[in-house]
C-alpha positions in Angstrom: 51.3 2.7 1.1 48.1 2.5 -0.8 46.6 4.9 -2.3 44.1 7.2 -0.9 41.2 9.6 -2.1 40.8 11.6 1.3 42.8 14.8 0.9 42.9 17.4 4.4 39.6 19.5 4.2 37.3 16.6 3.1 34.1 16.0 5.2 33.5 12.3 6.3 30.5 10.0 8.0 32.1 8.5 10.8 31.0 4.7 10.8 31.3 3.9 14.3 29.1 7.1 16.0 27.4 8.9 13.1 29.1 11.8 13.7 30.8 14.2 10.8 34.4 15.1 11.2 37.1 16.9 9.0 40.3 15.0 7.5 42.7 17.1 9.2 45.8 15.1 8.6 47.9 13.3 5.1 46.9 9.6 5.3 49.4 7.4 7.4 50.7 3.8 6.3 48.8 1.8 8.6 48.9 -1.9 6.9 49.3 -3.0 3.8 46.1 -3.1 2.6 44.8 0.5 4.7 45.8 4.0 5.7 45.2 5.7 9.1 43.2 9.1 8.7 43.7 12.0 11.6 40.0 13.8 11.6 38.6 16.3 13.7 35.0 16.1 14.8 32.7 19.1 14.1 31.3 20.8 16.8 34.0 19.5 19.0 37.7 19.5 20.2 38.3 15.9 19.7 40.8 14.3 17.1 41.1 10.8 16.8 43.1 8.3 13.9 40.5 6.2 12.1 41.5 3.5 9.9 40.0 4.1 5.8 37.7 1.6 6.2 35.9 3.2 8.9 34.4 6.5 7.3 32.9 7.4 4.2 33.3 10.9 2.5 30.2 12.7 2.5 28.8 13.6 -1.1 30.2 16.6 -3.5 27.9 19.1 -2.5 28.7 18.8 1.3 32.1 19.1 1.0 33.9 22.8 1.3 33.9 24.9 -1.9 37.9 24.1 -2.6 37.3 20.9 -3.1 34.3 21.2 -5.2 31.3 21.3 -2.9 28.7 24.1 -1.9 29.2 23.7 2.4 30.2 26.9 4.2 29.9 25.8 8.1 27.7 27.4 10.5 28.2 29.9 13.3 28.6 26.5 15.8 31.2 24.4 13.7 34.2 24.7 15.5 
């Protein structure tokens, strides 16, 4: 498995759609050359696997506090 720098908690850009979502699950061997990711979208239910290559972490200061960022949700992030 290759290496990965997505950890659970970090926020991504979802390529595809736009949309933000939460890395909710330890990367999974996918290929040899990519991982699978398990996010959760915010403001929704919905869970999906995306390969690596299809989202990009969103920068330092949006990410949660524990992992070095200044975000702290809203009322409607669920």
């Amino acid at each position: 498995m290759i290496r990965s720098p997505y950890q659970i908690g970090h926020r991504v850009n979802v390529l595809s759609n736009g949309q933000t979502a939460l890395v909710v699950g330890m990367p999974e061997h996918y290929s040899g050359t990519s991982n699978l990711l398990r996010i959760k979208y915010e403001n929704s239910t919905r869970y999906e696997h995306m390969i690596e290559s299809q989202v990009e972490m969103l920068p330092i200061e949006e990410q949660y506090p524990k992992l070095g960022g200044t975000y702290t949700g809203d009322n409607g992030n669920g």
